[in-house]
N, CA, C and O of each residue as an XYZ file, in Angstrom:
408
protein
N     -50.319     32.857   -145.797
C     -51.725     33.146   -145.718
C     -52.448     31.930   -145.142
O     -52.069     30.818   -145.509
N     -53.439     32.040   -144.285
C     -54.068     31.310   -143.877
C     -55.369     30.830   -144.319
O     -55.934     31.572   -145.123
N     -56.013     29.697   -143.963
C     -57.110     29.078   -144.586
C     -58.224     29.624   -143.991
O     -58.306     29.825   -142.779
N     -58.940     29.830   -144.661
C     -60.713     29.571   -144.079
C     -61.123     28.629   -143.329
O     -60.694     27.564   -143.773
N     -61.759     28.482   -142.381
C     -62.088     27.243   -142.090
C     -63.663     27.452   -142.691
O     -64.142     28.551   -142.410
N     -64.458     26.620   -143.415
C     -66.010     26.292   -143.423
C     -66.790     26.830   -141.824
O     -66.242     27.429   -140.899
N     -67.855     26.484   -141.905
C     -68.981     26.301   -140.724
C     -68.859     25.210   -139.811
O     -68.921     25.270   -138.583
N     -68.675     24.183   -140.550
C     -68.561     23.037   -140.069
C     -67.209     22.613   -139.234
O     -67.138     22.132   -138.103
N     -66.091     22.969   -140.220
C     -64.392     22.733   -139.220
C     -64.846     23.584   -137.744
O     -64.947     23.173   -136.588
N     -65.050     24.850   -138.309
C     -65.327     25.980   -137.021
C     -66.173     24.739   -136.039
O     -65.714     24.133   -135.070
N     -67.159     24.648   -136.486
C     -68.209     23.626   -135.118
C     -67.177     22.226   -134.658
O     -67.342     21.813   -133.510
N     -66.473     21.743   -135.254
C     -65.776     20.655   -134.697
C     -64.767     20.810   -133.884
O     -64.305     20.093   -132.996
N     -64.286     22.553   -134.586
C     -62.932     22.931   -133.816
C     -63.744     22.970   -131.680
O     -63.440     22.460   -130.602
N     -64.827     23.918   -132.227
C     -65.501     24.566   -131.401
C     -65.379     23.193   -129.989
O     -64.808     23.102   -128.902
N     -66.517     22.105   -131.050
C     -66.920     21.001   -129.666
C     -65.528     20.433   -129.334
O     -65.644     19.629   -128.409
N     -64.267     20.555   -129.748
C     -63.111     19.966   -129.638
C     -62.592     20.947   -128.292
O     -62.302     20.393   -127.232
N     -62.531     22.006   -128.399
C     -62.151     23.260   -127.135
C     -62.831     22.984   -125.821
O     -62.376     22.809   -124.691
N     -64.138     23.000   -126.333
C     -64.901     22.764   -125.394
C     -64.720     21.379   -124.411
O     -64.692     21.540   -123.191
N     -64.590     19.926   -125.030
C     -64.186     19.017   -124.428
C     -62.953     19.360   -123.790
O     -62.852     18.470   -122.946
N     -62.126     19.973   -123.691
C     -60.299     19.978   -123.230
C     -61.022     20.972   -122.237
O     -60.520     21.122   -121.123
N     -61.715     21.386   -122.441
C     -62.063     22.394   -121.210
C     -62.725     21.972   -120.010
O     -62.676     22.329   -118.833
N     -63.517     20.891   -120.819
C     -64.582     19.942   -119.468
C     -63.244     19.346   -119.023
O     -63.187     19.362   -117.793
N     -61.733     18.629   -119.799
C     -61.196     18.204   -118.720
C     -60.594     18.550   -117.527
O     -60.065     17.901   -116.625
N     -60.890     20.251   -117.822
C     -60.038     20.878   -117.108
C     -60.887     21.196   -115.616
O     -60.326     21.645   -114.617
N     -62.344     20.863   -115.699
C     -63.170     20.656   -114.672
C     -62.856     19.334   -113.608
O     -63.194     19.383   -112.425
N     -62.363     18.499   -114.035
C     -62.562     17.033   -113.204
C     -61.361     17.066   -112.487
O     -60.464     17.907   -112.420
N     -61.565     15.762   -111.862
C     -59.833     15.720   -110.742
C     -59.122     15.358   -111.113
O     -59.053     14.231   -111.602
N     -58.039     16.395   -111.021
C     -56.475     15.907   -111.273
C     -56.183     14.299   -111.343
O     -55.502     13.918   -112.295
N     -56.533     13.576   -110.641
C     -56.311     12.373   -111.128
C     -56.929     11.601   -111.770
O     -56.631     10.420   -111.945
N     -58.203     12.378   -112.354
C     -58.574     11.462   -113.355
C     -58.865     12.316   -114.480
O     -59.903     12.036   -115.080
N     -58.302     13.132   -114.836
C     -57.573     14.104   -115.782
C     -57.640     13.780   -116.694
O     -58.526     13.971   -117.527
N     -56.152     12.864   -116.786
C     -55.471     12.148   -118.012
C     -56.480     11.012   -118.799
O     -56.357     10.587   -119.948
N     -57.485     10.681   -117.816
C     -58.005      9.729   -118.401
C     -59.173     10.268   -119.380
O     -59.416      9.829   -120.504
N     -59.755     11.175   -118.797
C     -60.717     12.035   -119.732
C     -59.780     12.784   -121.092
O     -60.289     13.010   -122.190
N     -58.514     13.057   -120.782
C     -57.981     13.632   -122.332
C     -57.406     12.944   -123.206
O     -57.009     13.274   -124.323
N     -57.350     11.563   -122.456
C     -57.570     10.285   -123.576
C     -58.360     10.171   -124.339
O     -58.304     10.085   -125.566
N     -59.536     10.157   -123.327
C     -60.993      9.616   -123.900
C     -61.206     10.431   -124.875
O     -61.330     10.008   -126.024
N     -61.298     11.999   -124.507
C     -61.284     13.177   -125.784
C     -60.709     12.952   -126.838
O     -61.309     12.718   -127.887
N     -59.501     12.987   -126.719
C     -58.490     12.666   -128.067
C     -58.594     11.493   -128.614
O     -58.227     11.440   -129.788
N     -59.009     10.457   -128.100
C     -59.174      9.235   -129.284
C     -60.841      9.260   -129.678
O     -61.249      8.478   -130.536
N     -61.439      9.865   -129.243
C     -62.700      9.696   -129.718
C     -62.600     10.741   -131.094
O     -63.126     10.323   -132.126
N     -62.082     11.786   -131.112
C     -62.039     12.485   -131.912
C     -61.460     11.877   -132.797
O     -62.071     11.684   -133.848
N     -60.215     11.428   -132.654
C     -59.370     11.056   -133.858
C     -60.044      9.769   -134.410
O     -60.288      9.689   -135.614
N     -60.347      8.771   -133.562
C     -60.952      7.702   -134.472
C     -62.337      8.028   -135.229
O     -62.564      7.161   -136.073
N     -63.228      8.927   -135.178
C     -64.519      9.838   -135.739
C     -63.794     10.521   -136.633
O     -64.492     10.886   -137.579
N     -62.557     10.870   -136.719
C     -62.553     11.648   -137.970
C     -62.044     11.051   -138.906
O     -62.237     11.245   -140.106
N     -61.173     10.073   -138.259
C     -60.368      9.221   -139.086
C     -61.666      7.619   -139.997
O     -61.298      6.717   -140.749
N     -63.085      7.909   -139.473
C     -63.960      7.185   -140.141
C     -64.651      8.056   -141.029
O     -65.380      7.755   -141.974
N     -64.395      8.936   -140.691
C     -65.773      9.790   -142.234
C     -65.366     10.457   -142.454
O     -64.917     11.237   -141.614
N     -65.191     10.681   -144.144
C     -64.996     11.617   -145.015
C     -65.254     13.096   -145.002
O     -66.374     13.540   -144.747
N     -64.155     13.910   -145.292
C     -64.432     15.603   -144.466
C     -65.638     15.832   -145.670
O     -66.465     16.671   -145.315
N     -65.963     15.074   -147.414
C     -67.165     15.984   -147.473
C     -68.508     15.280   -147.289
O     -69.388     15.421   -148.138
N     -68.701     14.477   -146.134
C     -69.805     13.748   -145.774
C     -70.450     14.632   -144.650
O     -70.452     14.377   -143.445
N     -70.989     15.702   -145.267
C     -71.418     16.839   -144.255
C     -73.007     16.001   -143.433
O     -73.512     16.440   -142.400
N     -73.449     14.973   -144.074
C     -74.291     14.764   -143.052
C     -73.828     13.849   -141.950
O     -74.353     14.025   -140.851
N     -73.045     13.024   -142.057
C     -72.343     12.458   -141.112
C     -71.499     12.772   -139.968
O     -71.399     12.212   -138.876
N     -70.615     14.309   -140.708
C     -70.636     14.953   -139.656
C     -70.943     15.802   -139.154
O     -70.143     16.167   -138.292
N     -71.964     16.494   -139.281
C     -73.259     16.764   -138.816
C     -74.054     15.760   -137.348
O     -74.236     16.177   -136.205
N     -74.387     14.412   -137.892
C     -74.615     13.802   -136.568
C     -73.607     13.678   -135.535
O     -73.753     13.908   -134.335
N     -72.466     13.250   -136.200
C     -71.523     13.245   -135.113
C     -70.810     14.321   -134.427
O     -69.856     14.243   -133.654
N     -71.504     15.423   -134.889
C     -71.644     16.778   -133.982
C     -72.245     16.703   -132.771
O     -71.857     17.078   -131.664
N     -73.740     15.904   -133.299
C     -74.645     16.112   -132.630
C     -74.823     15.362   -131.676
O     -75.663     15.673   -130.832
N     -74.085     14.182   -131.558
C     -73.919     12.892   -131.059
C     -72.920     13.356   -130.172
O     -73.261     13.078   -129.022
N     -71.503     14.123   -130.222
C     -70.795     14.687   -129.688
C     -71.298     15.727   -128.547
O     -70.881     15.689   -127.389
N     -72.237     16.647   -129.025
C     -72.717     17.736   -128.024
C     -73.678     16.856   -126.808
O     -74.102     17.268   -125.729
N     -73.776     15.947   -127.241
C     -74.967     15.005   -126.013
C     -74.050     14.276   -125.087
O     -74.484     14.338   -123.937
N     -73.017     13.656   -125.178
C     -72.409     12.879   -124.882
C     -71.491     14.113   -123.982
O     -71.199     14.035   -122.789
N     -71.197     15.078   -124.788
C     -70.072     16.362   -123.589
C     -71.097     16.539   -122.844
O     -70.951     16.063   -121.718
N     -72.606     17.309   -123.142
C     -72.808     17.624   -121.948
C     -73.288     16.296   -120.814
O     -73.574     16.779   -119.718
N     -73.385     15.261   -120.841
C     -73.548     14.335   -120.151
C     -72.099     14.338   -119.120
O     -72.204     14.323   -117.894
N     -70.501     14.364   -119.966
C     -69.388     14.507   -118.758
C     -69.470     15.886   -118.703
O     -68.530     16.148   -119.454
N     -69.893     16.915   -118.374
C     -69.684     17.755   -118.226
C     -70.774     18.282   -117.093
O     -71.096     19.423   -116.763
N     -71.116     17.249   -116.730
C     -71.823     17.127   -115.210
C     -71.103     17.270   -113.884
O     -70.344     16.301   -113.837
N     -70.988     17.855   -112.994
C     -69.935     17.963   -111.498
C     -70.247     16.329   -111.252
O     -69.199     15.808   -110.871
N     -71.226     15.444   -111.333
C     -71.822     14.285   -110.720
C     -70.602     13.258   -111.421
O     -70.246     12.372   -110.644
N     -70.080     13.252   -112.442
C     -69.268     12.451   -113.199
C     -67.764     12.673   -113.024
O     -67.205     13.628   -113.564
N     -67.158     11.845   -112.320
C     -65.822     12.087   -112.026
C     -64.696     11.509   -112.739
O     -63.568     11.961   -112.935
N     -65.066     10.764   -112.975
C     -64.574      9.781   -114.063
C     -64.795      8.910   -115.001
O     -65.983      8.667   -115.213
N     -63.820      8.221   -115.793
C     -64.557      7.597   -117.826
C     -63.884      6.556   -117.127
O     -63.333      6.582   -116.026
N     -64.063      5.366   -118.192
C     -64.230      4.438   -118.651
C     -62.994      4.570   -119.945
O     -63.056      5.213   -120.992
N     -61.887      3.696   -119.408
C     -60.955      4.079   -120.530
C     -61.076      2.147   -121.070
O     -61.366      1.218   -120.316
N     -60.722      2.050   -122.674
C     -61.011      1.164   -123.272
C     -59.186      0.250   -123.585
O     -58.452      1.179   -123.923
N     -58.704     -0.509   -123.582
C     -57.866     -1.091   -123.665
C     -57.756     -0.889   -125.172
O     -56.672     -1.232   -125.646
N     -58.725     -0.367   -126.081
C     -58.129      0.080   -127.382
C     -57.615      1.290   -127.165
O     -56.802      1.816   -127.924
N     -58.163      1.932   -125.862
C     -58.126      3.555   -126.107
C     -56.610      3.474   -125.730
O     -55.738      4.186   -126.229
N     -56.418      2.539   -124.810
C     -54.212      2.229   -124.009
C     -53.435      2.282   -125.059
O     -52.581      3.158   -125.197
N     -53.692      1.184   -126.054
C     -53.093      0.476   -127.434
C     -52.888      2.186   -128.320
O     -51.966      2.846   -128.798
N     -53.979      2.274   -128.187
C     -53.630      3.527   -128.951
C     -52.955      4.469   -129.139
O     -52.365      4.807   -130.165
N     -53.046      5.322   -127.371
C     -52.017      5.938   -127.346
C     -50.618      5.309   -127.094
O     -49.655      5.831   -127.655
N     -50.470      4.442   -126.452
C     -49.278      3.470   -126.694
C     -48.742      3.834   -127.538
O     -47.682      4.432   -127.353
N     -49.349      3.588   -129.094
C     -48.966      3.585   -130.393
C     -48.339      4.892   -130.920
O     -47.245      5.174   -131.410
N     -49.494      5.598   -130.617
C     -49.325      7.356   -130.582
C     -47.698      8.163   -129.908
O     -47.147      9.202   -130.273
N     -47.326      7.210   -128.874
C     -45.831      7.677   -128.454
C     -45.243      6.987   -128.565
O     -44.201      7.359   -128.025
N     -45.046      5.512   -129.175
C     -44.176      4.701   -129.313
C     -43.319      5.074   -130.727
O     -42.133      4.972   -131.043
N     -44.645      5.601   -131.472
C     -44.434      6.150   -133.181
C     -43.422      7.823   -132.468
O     -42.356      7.993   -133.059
N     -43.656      8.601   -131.651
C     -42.873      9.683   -131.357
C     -41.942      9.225   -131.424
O     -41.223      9.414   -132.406
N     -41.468      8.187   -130.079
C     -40.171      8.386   -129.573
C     -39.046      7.755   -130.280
O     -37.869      7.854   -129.935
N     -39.592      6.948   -131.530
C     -38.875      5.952   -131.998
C     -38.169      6.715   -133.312
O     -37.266      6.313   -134.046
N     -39.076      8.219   -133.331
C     -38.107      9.081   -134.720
C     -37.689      9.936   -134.237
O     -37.397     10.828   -135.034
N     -37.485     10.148   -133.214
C     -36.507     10.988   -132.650
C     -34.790     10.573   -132.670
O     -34.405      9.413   -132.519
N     -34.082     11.467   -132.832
C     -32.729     10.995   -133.089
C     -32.163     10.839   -131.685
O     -32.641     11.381   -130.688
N     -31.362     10.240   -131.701
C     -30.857      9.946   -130.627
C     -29.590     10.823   -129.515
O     -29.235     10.305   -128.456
């Protein structure tokens, strides 16, 4: 059986779709760099506030919907990737490949 999601998961799931979708607008070569940017912004925002700090995330909904539709302009071709954002995923497949059996 499956879970409910709240109002709120639903709206995060929601602006989460929606970003993977703006990446699917931009150029192939700068792709990867926008589904970086997506995926660590998300994960480090969720990984700072507590799932029942509904006003917090609440802004960072709201903070989220301003910021997509800003890349989600034809005028914006490409982000700004952060040398934490490298480290990160670095980390993110270094932790894969290293439990994989051999």
């Amino acid at each position: 059986m499956s879970v409910r999601k709240s109002g709120l998961q639903k709206e995060v799931l929601a602006l989460y779709r929606r970003a993977l979708r703006m990446v699917r607008t931009k150029p192939a070569l700068t792709q990867p760099n926008f589904l970086l940017f997506v995926r660590y912004n998300f994960h480090t925002q969720a990984s700072s506030v507590s799932p029942r700090d509904v006003a917090a995330i609440e802004h960072l909904l709201r903070r989220g919907r301003r910021q997509l539709e800003m890349y989600e302009q034809p005028s914006v071709r490409d982000c700004q990737i952060s040398q934490a954002m490298r480290d990160w995923k670095q980390s993110r497949h270094g932790s894969r490949t290293t439990s994989q059996p051999n």
